[in-house]
C-alpha positions in Angstrom: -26.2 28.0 8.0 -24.9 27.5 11.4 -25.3 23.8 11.2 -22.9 23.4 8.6 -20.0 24.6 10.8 -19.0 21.9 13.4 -15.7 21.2 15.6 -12.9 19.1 14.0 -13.6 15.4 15.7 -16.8 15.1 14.4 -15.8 16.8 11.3 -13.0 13.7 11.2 -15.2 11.1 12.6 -17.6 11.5 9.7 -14.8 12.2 7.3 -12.3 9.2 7.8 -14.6 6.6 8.9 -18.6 7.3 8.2 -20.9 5.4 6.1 -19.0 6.9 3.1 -15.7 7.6 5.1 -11.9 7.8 3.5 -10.7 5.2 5.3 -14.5 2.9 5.1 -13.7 3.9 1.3 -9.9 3.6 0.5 -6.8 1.1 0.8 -4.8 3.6 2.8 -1.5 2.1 0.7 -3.0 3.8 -2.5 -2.5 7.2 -0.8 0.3 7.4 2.1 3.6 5.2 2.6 3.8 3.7 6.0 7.0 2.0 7.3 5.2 -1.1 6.6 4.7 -0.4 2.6 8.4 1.1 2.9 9.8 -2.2 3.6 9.5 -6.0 4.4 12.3 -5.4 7.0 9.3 -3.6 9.4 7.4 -6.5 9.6 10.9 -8.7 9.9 11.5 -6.3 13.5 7.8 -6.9 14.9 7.8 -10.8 14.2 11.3 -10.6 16.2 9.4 -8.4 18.9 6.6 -10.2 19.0 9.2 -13.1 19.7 10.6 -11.6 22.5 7.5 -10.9 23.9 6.5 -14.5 23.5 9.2 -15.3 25.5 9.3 -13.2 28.0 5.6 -14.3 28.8 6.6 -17.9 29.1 5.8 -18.9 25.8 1.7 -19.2 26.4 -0.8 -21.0 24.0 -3.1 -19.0 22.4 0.0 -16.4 22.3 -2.0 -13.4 20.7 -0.6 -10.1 18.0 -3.4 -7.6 17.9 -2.6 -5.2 15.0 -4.8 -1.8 16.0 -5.3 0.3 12.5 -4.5 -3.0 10.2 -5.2 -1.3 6.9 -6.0 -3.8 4.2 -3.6 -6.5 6.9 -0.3 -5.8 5.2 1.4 -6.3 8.6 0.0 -9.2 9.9 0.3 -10.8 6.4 4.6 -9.8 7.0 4.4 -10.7 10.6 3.3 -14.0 10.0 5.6 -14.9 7.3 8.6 -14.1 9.7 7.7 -16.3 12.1 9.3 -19.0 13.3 7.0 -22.1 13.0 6.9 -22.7 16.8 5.7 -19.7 17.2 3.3 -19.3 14.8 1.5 -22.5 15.2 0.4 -21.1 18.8 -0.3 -17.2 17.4 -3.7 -15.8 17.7 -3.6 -13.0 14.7 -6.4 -10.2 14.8 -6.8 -7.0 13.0 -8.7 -4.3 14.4 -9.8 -2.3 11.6 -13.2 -0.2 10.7 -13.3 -1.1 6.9 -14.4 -4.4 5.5 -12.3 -7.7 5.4 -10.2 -7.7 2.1 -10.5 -10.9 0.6 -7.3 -13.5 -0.1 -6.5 -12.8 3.7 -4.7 -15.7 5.4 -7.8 -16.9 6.9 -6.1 -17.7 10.6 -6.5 -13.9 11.2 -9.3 -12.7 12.9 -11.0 -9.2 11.7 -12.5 -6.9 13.5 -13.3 -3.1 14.3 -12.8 -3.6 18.1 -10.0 -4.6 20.3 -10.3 -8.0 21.7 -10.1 -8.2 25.5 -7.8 -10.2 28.0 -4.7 -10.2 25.2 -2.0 -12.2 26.6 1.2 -10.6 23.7 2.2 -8.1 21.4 -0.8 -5.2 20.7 0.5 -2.7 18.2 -0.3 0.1 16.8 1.4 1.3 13.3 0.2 5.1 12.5 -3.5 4.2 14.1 -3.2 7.7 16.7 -2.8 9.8 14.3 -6.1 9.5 12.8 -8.2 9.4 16.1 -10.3 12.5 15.8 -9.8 15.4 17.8 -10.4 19.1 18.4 -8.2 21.9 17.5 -7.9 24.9 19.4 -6.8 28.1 18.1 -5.3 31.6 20.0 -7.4 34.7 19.0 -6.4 38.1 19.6 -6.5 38.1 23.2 -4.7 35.0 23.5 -7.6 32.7 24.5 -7.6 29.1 23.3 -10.9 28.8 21.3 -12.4 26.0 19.6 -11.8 26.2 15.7 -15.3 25.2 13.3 -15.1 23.8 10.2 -17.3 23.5 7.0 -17.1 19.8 6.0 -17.7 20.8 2.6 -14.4 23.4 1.8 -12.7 23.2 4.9 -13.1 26.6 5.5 -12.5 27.5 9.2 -13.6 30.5 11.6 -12.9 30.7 15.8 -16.2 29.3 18.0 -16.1 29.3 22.1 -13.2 29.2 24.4 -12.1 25.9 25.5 -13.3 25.0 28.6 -13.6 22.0 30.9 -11.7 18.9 30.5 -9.9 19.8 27.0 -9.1 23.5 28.7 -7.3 21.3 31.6 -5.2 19.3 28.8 -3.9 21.9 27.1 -2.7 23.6 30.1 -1.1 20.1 30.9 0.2 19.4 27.9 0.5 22.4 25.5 1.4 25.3 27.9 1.8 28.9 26.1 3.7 31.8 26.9 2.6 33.8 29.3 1.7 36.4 26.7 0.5 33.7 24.0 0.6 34.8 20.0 -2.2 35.0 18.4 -3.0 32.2 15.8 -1.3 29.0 17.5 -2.8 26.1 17.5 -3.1 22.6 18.9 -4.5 19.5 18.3 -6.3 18.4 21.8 -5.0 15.3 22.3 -7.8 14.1 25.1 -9.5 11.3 22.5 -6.0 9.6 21.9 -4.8 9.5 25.6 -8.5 7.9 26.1 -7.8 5.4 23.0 -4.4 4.3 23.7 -5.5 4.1 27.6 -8.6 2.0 26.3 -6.1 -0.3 24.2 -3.7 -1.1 26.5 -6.3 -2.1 29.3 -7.3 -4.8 26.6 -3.7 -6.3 27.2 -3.6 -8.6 30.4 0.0 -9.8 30.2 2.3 -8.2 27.4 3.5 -5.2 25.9 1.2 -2.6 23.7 3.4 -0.8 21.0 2.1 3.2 19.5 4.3 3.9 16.3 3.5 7.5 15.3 4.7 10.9 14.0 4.5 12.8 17.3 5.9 15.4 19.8 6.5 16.1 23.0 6.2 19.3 25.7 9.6 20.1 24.5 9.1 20.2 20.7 5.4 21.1 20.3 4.4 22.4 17.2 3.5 25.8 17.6 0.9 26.2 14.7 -0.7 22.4 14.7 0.4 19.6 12.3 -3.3 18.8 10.9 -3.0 17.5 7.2 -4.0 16.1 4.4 -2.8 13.6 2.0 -4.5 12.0 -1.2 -2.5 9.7 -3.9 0.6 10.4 -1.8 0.5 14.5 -2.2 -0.2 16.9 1.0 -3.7 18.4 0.3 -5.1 20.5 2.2 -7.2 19.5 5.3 -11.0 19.3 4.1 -13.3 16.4 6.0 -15.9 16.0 3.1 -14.1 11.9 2.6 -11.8 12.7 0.2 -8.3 12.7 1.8 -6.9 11.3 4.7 -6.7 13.4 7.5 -3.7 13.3 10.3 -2.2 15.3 13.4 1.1 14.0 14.9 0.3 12.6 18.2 1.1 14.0 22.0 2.6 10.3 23.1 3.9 11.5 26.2 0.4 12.2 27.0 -0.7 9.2 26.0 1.8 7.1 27.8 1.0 5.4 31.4 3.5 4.6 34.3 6.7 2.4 32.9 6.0 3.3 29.5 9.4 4.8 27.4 9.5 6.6 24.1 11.8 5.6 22.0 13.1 6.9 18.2 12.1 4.6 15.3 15.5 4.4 14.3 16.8 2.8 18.1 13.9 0.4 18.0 14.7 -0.8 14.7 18.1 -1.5 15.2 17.6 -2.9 18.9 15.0 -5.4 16.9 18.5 -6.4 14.8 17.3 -4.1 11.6 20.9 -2.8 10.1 21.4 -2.0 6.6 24.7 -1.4 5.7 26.0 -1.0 2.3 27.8 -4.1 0.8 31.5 -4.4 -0.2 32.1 -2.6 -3.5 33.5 -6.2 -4.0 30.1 -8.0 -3.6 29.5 -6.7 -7.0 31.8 -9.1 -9.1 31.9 -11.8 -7.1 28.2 -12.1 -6.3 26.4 -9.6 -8.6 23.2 -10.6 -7.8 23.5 -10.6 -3.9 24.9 -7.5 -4.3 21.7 -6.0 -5.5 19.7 -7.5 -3.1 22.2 -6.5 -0.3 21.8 -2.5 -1.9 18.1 -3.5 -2.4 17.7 -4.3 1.3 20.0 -1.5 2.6 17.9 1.4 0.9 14.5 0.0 2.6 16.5 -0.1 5.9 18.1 3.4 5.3 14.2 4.8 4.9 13.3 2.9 7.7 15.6 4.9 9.9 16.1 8.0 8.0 15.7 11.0 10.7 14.0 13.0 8.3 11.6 10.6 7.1 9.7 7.4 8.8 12.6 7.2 11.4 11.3 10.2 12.8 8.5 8.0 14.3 8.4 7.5 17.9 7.5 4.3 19.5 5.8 4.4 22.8 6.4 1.4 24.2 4.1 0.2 27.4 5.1 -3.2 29.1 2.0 -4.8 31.0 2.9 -7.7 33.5 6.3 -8.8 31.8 9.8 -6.6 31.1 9.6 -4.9 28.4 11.7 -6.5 25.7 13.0 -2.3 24.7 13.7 -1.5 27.3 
């Protein structure tokens, strides 16, 4: 039946965060590794940020750390533990999140699914992008972007109308072909997370607002799309019936407004003071114990940065009113 093909946002919307959605449904730790399971030392580097920023604002009361895509508040939880008392006795935590509360969180943090307004600090956003819905456009045989349909049920897919209009217009800015495009390439239209990220940041009066995502940019797009799936921590393939996360790495250079920079994961980490090298060979007999932890704390850092792996992140980085502590 016709009506059981439809595009891929509202195949995703329905999928990831419905009444019965993954994401509604699921602890997203149970499934993927973020940089934030991967390691206290993530959490260490946005407390230090979130420093900074407090001080390049002046050190205000009510200083505010929205966390956009909080997940079951694993963050926050390791924000607020590296946080010098000072500090945290003026923070204003909140988690923006579409699921339910969990319980036995500290109960300073305010839950909710939307972004609070008039944020005066840090707003960031771990791996929350890459799971805003969107369309995905396919080349046919001509050459002619069309709009790919999908069957929530079995993910299968088949080609539907050209693109047109406004998501025609992005593409062209932002995922230009050959003159003589292939057929079969294919994009994910990034137009709903320019329009979130633009949405988020106007939520921050005075501060910086923080994207952390898997992404590309004009010079390294993807020429065959980067839509996946992952359940219990194994790439599935792509179906939105709720039973698997569903991703596409993120066009942040479209997202980003005027002053905003891009920087790796692995530069922002170790600008934040993350380092992880190995201990002494020596460490081992004098201290045996700190030498574990030292190796301990050197293999979270070296995943944290790892080119091929979560330091392959990109962090766009979007100062409002103040200088942004990254430059």
């Amino acid at each position: 039946m016709e009506s059981e093909w439809s595009g891929w946002q509202a195949a995703m919307e329905q999928a990831l965060y419905g009444p019965e959605g993954f994401f509604v449904r699921e602890a997203p730790s149970a499934h993927f590794r973020t940089s934030v399971h991967a390691s206290p030392q993530y959490a260490t580097a946005v407390a230090a940020l979130l420093c900074q920023v407090d001080k390049a604002l002046g050190e205000p009361d009510g200083l505010a750390f929205v966390d956009v895509g909080a997940g079951r508040g694993e963050l926050l939880a390791g924000v607020l533990d590296g946080l010098p008392g000072a500090v945290a006795e003026r923070l204003r935590p909140y988690a923006v999140e579409r699921a339910a509360r969990p319980g036995g969180l500290d109960p300073r943090i305010e839950w909710s699914a939307e972004i609070p307004a008039g944020v005066t600090g840090l707003l960031f956003a771990n791996e929350w992008l890459d799971n805003v819905p969107c369309e995905v456009a396919e080349t046919d045989g001509e050459g002619v972007w069309r709009r790919v349909l999908v069957r929530p049920a079995d993910g299968a897919e088949r080609l539907g109308e050209p693109v047109e209009g406004a998501d025609a217009r992005w593409l062209a800015d932002w995922y230009p072909t050959p003159r003589r495009p292939e057929p079969g390439m294919r994009a994910e239209i990034g137009r709903p997370r320019d329009a979130a990220w633009r949405q988020a940041v106007s939520s921050v009066e005075r501060g910086l607002a923080v994207a952390v995502d898997y992404a590309h940019t004009a010079a390294t797009r993807p020429p065959f799309g980067t839509l996946t799936g992952y359940r219990d921590g194994y790439v599935v393939r792509p179906v939105p019936d709720g039973s698997c996360d569903l991703t596409a790495h993120v066009a942040l250079d479209a997202c980003a407004g005027d002053g905003a920079v891009l920087r790796p994961q692995r530069d922002a980490l170790r600008a934040l003071g993350v380092n992880g090298g190995r201990p002494p060979l020596a460490m081992a007999s004098a201290d045996p114990a700190g030498y574990l932890r030292a190796l301990s704390h050197a293999g979270e850092v070296a995943e944290l940065v790892d080119p091929a792996g979560l330091g392959a992140h990109t962090w766009l980085v979007e100062p409002v009113g103040i200088r942004s502590p990254l430059g």
